[in-house]
C-alpha positions in Angstrom: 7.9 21.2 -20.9 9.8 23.1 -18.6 8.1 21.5 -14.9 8.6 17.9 -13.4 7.0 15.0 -15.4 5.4 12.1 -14.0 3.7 9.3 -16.0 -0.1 7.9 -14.7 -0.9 4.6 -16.8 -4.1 4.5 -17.5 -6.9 3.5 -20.7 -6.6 -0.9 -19.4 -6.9 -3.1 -21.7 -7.9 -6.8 -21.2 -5.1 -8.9 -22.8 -2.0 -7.7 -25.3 -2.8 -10.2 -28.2 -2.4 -8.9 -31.6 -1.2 -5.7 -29.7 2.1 -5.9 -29.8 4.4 -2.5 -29.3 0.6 -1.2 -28.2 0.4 -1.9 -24.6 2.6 -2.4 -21.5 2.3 -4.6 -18.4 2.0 -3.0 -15.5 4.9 -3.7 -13.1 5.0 -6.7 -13.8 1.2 -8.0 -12.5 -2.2 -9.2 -14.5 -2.6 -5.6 -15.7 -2.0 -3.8 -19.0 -2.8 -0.1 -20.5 -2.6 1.1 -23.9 -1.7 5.0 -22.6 0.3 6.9 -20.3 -1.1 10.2 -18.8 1.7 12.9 -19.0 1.1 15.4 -15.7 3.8 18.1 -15.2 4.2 19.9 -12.6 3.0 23.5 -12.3 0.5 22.8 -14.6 -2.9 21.4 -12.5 -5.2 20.6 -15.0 -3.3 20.1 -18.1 -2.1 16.7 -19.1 -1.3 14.7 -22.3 -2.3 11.3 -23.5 0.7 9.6 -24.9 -0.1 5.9 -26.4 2.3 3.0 -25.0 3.2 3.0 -28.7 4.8 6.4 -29.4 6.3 6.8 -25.2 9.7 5.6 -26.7 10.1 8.4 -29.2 8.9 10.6 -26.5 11.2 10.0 -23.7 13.5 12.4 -25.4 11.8 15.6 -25.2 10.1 14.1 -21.6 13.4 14.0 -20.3 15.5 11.7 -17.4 13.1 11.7 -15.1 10.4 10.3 -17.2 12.7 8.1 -18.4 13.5 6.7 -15.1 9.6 6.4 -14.2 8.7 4.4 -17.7 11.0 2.1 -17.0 10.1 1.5 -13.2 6.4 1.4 -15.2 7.2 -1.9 -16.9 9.3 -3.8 -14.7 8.0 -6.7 -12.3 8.7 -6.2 -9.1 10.2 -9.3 -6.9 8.8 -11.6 -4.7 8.9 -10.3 -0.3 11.2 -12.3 1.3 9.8 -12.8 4.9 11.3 -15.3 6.9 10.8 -18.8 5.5 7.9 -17.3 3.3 7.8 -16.3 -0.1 4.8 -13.4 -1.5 4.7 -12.7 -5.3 3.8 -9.9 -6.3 2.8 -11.2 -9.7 -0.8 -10.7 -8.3 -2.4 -8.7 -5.8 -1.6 -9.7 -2.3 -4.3 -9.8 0.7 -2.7 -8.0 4.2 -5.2 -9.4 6.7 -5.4 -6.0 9.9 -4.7 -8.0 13.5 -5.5 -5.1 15.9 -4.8 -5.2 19.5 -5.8 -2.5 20.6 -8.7 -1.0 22.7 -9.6 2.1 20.5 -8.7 1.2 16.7 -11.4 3.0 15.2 -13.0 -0.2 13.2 -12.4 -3.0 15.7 -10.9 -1.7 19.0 -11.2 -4.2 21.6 -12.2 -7.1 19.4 -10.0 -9.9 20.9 -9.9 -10.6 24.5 -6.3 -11.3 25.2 -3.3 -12.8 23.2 -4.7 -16.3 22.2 -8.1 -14.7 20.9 -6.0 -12.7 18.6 -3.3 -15.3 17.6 -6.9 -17.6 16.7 -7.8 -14.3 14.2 -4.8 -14.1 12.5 -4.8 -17.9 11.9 -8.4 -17.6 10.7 -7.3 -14.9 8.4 -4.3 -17.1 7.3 -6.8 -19.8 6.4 -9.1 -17.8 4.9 -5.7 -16.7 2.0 -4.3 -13.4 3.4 -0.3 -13.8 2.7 0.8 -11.5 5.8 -0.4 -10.8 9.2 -0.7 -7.3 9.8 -0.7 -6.9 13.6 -0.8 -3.4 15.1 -0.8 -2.4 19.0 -1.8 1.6 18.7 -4.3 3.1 17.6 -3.7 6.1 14.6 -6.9 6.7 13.9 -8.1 10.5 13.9 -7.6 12.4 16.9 -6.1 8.9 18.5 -3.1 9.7 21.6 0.2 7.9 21.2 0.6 4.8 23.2 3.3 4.1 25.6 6.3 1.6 23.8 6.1 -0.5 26.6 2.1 -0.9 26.6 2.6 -1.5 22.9 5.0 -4.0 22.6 2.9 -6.1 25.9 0.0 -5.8 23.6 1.9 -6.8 20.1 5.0 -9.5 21.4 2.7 -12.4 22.6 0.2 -12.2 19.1 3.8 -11.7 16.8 5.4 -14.4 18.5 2.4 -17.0 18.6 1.7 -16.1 14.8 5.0 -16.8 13.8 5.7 -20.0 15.5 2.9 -21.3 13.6 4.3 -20.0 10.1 2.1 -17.7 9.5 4.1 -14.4 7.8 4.0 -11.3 10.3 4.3 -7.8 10.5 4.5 -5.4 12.5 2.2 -1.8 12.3 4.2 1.1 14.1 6.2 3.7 14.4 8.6 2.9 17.6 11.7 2.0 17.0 11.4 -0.3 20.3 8.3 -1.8 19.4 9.8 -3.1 15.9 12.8 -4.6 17.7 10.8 -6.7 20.1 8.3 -7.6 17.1 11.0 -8.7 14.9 12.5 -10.3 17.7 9.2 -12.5 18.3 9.1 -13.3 14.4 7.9 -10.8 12.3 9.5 -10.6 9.3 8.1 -6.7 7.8 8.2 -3.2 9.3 4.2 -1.3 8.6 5.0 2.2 9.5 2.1 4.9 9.4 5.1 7.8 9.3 7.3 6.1 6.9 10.1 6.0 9.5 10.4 9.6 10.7 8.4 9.4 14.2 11.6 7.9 15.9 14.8 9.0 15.1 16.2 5.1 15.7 13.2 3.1 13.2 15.1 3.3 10.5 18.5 1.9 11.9 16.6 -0.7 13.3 14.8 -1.7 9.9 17.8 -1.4 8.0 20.2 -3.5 10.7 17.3 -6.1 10.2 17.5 -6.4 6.3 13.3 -6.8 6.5 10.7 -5.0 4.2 9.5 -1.6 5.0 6.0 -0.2 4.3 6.6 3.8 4.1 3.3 5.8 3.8 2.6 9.1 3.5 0.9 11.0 5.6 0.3 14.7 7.0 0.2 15.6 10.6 0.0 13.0 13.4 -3.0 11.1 14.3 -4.1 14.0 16.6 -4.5 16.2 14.0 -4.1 15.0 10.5 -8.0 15.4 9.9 -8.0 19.4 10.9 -8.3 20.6 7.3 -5.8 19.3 5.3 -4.6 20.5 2.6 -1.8 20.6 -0.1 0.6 23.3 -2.1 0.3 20.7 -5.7 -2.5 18.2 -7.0 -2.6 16.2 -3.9 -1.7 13.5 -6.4 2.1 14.9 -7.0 2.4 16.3 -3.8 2.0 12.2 -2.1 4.4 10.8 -5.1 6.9 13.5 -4.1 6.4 13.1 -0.4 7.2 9.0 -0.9 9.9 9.7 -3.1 12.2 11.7 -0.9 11.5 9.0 2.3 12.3 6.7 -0.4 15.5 8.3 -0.7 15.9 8.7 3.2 15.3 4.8 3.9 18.1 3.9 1.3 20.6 6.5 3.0 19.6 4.9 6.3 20.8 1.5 4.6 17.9 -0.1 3.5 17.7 -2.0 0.2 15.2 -0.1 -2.6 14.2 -4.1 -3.5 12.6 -3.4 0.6 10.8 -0.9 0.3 7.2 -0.5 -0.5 5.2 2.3 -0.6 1.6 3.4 0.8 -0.4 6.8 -0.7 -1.9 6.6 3.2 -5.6 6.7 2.5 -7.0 8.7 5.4 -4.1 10.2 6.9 -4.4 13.7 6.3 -6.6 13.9 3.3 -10.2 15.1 2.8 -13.1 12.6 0.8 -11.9 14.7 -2.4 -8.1 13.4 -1.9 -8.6 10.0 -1.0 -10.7 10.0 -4.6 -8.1 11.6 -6.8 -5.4 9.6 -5.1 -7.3 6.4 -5.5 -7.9 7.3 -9.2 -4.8 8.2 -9.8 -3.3 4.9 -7.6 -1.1 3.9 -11.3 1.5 7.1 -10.9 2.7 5.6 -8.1 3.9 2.4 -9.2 6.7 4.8 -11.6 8.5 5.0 -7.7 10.0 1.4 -8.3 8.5 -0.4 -5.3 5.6 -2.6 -4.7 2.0 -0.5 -3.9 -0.2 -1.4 -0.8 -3.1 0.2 -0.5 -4.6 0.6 2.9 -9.0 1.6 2.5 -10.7 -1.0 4.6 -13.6 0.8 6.3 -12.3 4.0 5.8 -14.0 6.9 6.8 -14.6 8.2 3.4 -16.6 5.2 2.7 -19.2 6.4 4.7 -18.7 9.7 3.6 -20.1 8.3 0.1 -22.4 5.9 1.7 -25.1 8.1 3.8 -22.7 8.2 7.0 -22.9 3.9 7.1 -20.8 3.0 10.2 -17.2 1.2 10.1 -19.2 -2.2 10.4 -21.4 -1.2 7.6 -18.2 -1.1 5.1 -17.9 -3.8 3.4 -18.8 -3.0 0.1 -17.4 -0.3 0.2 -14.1 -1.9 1.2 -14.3 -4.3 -1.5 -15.2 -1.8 -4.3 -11.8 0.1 -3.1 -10.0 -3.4 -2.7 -11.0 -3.8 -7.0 -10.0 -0.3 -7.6 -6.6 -0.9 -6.5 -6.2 -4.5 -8.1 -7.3 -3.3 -11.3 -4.2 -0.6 -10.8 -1.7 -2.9 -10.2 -1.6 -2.6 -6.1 0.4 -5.8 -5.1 -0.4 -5.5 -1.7 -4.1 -4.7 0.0 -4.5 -4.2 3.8 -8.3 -5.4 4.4 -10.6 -6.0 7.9 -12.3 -8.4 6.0 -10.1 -11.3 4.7 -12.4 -13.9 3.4 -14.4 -11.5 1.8 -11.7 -9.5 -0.2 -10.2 -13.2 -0.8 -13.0 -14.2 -2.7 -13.4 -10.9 -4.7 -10.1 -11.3 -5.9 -10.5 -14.9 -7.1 -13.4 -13.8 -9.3 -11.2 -10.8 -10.5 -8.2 -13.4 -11.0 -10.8 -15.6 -12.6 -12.1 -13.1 -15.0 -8.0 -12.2 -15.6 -6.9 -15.4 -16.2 -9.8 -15.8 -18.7 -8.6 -13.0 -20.5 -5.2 -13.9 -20.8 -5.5 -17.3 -22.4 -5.0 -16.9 -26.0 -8.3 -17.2 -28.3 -8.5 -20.5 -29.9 
């Protein structure tokens, strides 16, 4: 093999009794596979399926780099740290979307003023999403940058009334002043869409706060990611590449690998076709180190695949993407719909749990 290698996990298995040496837990969550997918680069279509079993004898003619990845495979991933609050990632996570905006292309305009959105998050809170996702601009397709200062009017009063309640908060953008005043009103997590390269100063300010950061990929800006987008590699490779190197430019800003997490950024400048190989292939990227959230709530590509249904019309949808990533190991999954996506993941838990009890 003479191109880059990257490691997918994939053939699941329900529980690793009487499998020993057979199968590997995946980062550390509910999920095991028997086999690892073996993609190298400059070589679309070819792959090998390696079993967990023989990966070790492998690693040798796979080289460093596959190395590296298998063993960011199989580790568990800490708990977030936000504030007061504690989120394992032991289990997948629900990130409950607060928008305040007046064009968000799912529920723009939704809350009339501050207190109306404060009483959403705490509903969504109630309802079992660990973190508060609150955003203040729009980045939907073909959506206009806001003003910081419009922003952070819209964002400070929800972040701060959130958090003085205890509920855990962060903080969707890409503004370097619009995450200071957030973090400053109690969020404890940076959410931004450009993984830290739309201002030249978010990354100082993340890193001089010692907070979680959410880097996703994306192509383009809002305005035109969506004008036909396309890549040089398997769209797949291409993302994991993409995140890697801002991976590498967040920790030579100063902040911590242990907080960073990564996003594929369903959406944001990919056609139906990408969003499904990168959702099927959602495992590769959890060989980057860091804890996965996946972002497909009402996504357009839902309605893509479901006769044009509307953003309200989702929900299914949402929560057949919300089990897609679960089942892959995503720790983290940013929903619209909290109680619903809550519920789903009980039963999944449910069904999980029963599988890992040893058979009497």
């Amino acid at each position: 093999m003479t191109g880059r290698i990257y490691l997918r996990p994939t053939a699941l298995v329900d529980a690793p009794f009487g499998l020993d040496g057979q199968v590997a837990r995946l980062a550390g969550g509910l999920s095991f596979f028997a086999a690892v997918e073996v993609l190298e680069r400059g070589r679309p279509g070819v792959a090998e399926l390696l079993p967990v079993a023989e990966v070790e004898a492998a690693l040798g003619r796979l080289g460093e780099g596959a190395r590296l990845a298998w063993s960011r495979l199989t580790a568990p991933r800490p708990p977030l740290r936000l504030g007061e609050r504690v989120v394992r990632l032991d289990q997948p996570q629900v990130v409950g979307i607060l928008n305040v905006t007046p064009d968000s292309f799912s529920d723009g305009g939704a809350h009339d003023g501050p207190e109306a959105a404060v009483a959403a998050g705490h509903a969504m809170a109630a309802a079992g999403a660990a973190l508060i996702d609150v955003g203040g601009e729009s980045t939907r397709p073909g959506a206009a940058p806001v003003w910081e200062g419009d922003e952070i009017a819209r964002v400070e009063p929800v972040v701060r009334g959130l958090a003085a309640s205890g509920a855990a908060v962060s903080i969707d953008t890409r503004k370097a002043a619009v995450m200071e005043a957030a973090l400053a009103a109690g969020a404890a997590l940076v959410n931004d869409v450009s993984a830290l390269g739309w201002d030249d100063r978010s990354a100082a300010v993340a890193a001089r706060a010692g907070c979680p950061v959410v880097l996703m990929h994306h192509q383009g800006t809002p305005e035109t990611m969506q004008q036909d987008p396309r890549y040089d590699g398997p769209v797949l490779l291409d993302v994991y590449d993409w995140l890697e190197a801002r991976i590498a430019a967040a920790e030579g800003a100063g902040i911590a690998r242990a907080d960073i997490i990564v996003d594929p950024g369903i959406g944001f400048g990919k056609t139906v076709a990408h969003n499904l190989q990168l959702l099927n292939g959602l495992a590769l990227f959890h060989g980057l180190g860091c804890p996965l959230m996946l972002g497909a709530s009402r996504k357009r590509m839902i309605g893509a695949l479901a006769n044009e249904a509307p953003a309200d019309r989702r929900l299914a949808g949402s929560l057949a993407l919300a089990l897609k990533g679960a089942e892959q190991g995503a720790q983290l999954l940013r929903v619209h719909d909290v109680p619903e996506t809550v519920q789903v993941l009980r039963i999944w838990r449910g069904l999980r749990d029963a599988a890992l009890t040893p058979p009497i």
